[in-house]
VMD Tcl script that builds the backbone (N, CA, C; Angstrom):
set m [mol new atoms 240]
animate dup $m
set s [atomselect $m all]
$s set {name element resname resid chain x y z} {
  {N N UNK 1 A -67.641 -17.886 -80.550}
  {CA C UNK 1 A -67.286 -16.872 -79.576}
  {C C UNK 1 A -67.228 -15.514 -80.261}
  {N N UNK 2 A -67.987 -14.360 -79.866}
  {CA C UNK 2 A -67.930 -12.898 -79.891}
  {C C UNK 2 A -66.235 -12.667 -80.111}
  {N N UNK 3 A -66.476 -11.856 -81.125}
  {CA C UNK 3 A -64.571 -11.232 -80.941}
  {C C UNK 3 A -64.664 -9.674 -79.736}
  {N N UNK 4 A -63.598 -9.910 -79.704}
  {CA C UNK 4 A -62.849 -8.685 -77.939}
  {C C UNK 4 A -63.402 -7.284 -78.639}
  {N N UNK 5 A -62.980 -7.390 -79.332}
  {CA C UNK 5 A -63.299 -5.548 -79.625}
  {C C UNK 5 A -63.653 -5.646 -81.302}
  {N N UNK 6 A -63.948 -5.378 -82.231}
  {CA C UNK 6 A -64.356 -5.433 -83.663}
  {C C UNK 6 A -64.232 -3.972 -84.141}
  {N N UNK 7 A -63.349 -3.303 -84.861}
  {CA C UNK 7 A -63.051 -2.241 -85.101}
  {C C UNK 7 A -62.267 -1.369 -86.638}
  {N N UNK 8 A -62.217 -0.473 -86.959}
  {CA C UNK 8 A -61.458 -0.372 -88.454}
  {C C UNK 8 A -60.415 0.402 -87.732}
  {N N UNK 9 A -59.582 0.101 -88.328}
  {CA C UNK 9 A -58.279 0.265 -88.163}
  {C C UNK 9 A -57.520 1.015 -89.777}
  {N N UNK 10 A -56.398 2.216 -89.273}
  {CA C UNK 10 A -56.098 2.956 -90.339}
  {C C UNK 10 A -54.679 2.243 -91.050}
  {N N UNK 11 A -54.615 2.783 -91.900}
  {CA C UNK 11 A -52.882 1.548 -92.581}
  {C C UNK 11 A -51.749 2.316 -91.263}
  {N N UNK 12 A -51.372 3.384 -90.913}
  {CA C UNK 12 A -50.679 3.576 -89.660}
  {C C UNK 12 A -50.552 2.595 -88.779}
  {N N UNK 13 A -51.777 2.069 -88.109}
  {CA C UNK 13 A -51.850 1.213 -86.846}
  {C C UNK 13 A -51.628 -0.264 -87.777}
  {N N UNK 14 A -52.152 0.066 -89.026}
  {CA C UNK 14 A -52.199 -2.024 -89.496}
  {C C UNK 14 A -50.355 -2.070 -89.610}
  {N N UNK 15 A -49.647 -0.912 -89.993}
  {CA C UNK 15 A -47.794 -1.113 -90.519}
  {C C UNK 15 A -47.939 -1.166 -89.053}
  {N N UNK 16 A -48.000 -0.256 -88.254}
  {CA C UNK 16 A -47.462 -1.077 -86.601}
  {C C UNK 16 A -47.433 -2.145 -86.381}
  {N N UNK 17 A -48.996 -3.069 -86.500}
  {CA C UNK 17 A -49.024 -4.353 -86.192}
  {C C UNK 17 A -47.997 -5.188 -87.127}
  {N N UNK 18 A -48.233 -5.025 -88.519}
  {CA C UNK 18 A -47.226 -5.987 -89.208}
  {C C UNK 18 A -45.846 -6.102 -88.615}
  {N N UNK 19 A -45.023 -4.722 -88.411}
  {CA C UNK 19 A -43.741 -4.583 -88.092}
  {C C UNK 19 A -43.707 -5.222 -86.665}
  {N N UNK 20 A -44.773 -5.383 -85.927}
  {CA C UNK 20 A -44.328 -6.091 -84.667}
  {C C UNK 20 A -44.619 -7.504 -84.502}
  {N N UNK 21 A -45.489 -8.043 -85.819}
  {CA C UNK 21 A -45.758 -9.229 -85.919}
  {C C UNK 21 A -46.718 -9.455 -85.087}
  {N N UNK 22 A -47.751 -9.152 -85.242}
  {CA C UNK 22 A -48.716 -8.643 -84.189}
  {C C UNK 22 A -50.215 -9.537 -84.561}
  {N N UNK 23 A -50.415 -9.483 -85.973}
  {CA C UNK 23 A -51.690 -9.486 -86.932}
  {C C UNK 23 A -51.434 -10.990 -87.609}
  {N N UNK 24 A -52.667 -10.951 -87.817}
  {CA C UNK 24 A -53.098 -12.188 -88.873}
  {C C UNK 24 A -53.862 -11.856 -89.911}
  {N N UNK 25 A -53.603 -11.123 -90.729}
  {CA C UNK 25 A -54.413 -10.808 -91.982}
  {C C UNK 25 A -55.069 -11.939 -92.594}
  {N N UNK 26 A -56.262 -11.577 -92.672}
  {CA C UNK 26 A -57.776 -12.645 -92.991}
  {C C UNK 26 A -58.796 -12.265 -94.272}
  {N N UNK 27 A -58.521 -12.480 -95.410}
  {CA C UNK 27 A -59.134 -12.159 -96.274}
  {C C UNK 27 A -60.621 -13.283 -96.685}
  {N N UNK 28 A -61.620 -12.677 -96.817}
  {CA C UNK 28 A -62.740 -13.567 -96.503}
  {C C UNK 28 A -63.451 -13.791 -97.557}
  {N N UNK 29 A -62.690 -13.519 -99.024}
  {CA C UNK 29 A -63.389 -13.957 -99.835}
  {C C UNK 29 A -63.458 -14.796 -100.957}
  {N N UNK 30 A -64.163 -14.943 -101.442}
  {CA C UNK 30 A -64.610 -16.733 -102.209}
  {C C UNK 30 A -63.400 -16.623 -103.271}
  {N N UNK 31 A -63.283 -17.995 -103.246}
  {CA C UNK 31 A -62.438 -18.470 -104.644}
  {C C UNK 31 A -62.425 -17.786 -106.147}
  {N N UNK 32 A -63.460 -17.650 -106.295}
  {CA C UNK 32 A -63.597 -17.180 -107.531}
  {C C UNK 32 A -63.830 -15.488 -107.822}
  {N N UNK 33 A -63.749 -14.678 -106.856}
  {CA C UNK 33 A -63.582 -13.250 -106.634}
  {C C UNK 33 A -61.731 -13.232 -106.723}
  {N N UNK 34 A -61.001 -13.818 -105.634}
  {CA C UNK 34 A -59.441 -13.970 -105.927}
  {C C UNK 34 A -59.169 -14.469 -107.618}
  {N N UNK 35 A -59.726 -15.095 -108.026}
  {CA C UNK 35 A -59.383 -15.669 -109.566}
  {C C UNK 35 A -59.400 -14.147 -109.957}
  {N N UNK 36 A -60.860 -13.355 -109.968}
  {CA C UNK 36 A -60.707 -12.318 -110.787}
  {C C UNK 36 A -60.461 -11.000 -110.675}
  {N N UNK 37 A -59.908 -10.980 -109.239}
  {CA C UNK 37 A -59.233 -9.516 -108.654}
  {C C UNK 37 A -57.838 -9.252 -108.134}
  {N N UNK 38 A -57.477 -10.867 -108.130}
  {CA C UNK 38 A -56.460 -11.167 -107.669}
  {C C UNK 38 A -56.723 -11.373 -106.235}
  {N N UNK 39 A -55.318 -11.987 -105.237}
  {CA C UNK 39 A -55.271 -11.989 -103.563}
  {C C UNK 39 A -54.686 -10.804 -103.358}
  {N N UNK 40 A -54.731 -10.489 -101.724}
  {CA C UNK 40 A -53.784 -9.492 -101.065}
  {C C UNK 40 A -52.770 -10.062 -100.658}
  {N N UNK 41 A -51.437 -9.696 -101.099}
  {CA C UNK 41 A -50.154 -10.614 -100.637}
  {C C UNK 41 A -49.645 -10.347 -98.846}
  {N N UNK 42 A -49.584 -11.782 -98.406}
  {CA C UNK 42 A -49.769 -11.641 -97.295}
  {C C UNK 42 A -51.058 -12.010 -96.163}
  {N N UNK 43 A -52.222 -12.374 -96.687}
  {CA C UNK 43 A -53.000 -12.737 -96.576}
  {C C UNK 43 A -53.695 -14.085 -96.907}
  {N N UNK 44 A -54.355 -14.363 -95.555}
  {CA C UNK 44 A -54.751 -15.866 -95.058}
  {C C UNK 44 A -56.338 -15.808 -96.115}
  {N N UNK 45 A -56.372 -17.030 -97.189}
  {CA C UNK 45 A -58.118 -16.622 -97.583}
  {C C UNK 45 A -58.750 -17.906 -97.068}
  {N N UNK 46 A -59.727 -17.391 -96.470}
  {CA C UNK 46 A -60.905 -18.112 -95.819}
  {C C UNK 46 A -61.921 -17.414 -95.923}
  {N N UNK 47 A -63.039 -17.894 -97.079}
  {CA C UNK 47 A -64.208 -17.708 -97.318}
  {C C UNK 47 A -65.072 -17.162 -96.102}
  {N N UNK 48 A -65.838 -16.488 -95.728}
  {CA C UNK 48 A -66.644 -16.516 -95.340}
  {C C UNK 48 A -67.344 -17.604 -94.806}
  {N N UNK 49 A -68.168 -17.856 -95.876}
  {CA C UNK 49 A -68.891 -19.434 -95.638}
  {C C UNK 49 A -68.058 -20.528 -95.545}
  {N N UNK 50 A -66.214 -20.552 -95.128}
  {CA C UNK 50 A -66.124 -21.492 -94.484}
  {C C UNK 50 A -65.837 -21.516 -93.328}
  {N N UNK 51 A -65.871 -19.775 -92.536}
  {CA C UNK 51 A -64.749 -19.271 -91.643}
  {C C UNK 51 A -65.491 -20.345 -90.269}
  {N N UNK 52 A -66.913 -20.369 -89.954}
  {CA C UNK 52 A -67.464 -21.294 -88.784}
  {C C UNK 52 A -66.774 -22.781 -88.965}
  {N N UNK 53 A -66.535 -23.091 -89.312}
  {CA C UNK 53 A -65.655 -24.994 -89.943}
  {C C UNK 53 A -64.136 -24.501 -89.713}
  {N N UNK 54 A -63.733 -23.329 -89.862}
  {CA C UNK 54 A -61.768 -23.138 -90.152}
  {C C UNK 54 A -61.732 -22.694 -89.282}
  {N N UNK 55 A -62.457 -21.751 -87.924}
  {CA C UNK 55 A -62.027 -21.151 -86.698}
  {C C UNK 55 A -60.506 -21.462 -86.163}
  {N N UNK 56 A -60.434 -23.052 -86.554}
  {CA C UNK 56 A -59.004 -23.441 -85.579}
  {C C UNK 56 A -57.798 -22.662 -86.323}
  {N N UNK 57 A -57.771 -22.654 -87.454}
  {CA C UNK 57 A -57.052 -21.692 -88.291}
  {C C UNK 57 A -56.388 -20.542 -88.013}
  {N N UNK 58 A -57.041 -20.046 -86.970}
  {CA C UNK 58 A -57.084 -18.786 -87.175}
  {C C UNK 58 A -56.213 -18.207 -85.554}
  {N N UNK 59 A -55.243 -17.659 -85.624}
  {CA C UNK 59 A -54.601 -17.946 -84.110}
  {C C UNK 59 A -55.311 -17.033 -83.591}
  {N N UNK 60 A -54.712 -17.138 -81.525}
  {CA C UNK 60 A -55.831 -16.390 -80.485}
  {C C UNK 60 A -55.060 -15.975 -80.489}
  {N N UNK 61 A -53.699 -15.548 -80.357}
  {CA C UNK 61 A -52.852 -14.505 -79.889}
  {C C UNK 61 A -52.322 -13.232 -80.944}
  {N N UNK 62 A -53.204 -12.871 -82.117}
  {CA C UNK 62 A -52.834 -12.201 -82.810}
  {C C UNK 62 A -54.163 -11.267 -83.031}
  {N N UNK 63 A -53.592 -10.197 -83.135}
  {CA C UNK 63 A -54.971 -9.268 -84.168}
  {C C UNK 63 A -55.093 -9.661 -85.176}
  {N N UNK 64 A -56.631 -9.858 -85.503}
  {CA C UNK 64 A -57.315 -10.324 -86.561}
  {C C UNK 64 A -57.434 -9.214 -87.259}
  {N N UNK 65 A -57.258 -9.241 -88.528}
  {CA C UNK 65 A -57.452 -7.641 -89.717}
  {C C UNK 65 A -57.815 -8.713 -91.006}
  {N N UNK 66 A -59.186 -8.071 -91.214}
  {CA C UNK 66 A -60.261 -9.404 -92.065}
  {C C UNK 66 A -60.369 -8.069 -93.604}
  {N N UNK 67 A -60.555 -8.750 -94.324}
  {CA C UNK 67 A -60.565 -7.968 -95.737}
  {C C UNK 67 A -61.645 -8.709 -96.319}
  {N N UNK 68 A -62.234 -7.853 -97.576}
  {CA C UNK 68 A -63.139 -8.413 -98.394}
  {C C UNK 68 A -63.620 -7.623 -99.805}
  {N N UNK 69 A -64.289 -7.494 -100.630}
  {CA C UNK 69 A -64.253 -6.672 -101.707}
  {C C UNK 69 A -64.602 -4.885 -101.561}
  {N N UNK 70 A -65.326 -5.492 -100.148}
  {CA C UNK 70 A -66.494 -4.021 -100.029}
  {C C UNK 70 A -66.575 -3.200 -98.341}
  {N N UNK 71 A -66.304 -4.728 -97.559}
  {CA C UNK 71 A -66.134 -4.121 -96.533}
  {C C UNK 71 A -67.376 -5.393 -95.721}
  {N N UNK 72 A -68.240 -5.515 -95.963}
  {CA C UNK 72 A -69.716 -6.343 -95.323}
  {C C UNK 72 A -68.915 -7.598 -94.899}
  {N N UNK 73 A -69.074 -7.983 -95.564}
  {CA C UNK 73 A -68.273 -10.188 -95.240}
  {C C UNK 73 A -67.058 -9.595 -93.876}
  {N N UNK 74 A -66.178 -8.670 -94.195}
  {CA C UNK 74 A -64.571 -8.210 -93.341}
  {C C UNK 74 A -65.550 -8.184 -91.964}
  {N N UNK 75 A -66.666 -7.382 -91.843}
  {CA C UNK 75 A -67.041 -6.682 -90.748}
  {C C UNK 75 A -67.837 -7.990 -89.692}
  {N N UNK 76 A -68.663 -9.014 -90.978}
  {CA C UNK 76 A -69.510 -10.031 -90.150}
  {C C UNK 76 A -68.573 -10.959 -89.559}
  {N N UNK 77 A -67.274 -11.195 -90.417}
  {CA C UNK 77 A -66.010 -12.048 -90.140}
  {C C UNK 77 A -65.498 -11.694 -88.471}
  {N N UNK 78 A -65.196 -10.127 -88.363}
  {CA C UNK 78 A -65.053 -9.938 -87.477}
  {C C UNK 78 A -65.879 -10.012 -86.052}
  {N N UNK 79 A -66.835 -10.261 -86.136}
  {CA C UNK 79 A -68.259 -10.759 -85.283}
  {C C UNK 79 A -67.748 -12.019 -84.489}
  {N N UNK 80 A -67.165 -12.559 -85.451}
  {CA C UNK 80 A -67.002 -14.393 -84.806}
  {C C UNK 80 A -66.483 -14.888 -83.936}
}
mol reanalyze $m
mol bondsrecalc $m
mol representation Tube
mol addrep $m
């Protein structure tokens, strides 16, 4: 399924969502990029290439805010 709206969002609107419990922070990248950059604390990691198989994961009643090294993987993530 197409996501509702797919959009960037500024840290202003992302502290809104956190403080209202709003978001599901989705970090989309591989195992071995977290080994060597570290995670974002607070954040759900689901690869990319596993996000079509983990969909159930991922709740419907929250804003999705997808992360990644560069920005590409965050943006196709958000597609889904």
């Amino acid at each position: 399924a197409a996501a509702e709206e797919t959009k960037p969002i500024d840290v202003d609107e992302l502290d809104k969502l956190l403080k209202e419990g709003k978001v599901f922070l989705l970090d989309v990248r591989e195992p071995r990029e977290l080994k060597d950059s570290g995670a974002v604390r607070g954040y759900v990691n689901i690869p990319l290439s596993q996000l079509d198989s983990r969909m159930s994961e991922i709740p419907k009643d929250k804003t999705i805010v997808t992360f990644c090294a560069r920005g590409r993987r965050a943006a196709t993530a958000g597609e889904k």
